[in-house]
C-alpha positions in Angstrom: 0.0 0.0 0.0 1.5 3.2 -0.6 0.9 6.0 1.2 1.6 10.1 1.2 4.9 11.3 2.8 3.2 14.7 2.2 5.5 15.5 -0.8 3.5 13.4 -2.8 2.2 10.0 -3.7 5.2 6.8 -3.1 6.9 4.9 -0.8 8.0 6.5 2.3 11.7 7.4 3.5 11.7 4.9 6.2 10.6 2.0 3.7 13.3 1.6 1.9 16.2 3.0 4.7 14.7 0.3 7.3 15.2 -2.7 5.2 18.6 -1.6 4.4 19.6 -1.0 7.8 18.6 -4.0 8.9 20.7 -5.7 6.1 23.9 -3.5 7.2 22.9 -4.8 11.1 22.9 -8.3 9.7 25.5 -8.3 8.1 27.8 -6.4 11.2 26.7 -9.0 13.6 27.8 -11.7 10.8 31.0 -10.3 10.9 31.5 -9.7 14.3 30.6 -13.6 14.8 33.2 -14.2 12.0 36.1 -12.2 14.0 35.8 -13.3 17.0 35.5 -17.0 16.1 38.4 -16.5 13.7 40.8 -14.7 16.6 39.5 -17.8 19.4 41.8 -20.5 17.0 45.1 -21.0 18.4 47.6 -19.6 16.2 50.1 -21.7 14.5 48.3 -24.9 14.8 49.3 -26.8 12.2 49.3 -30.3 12.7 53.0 -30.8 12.2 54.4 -28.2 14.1 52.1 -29.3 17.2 53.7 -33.5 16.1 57.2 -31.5 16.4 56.5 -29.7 19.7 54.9 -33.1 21.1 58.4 -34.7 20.4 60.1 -32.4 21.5 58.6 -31.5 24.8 58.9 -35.5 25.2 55.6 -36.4 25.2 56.1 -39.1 22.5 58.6 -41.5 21.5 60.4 -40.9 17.9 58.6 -44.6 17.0 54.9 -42.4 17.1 56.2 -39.1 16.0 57.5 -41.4 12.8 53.7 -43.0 12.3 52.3 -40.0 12.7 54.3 -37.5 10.0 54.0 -40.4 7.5 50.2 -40.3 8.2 50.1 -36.7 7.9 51.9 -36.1 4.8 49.6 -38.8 3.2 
């Protein structure tokens, strides 16, 4: 239904801005989300380089750190 704005006959301001600000809201809460879930992943956490600091720190036997770089490089 259209209605008068008083400078004559179409749609009004706030029907077309309101739909496009709630696009632009969407789509800042979208990337917000996006951010923040991007910053919480540990950095550097490749599988081999947390293999190498597993062997190195001791935690596994040259034997398993073997097995596991040839099953990660498959």
């Amino acid at each position: 239904m259209w209605w008068s704005d008083g400078w004559g006959y179409g749609p009004a301001p706030w029907m077309v801005v309101g739909p496009v600000m709630m696009m632009l809201f969407i789509a800042a809460c979208a990337a917000v989300a996006y951010l923040v879930m991007r910053s919480s992943q540990p950095r550097g956490g490749h599988a081999m380089e947390i293999l190498e600091e597993r062997y190195a720190r001791g935690e596994i036997d040259q034997a398993e750190f073997e097995e596991r770089r040839r099953l990660l490089r498959a």
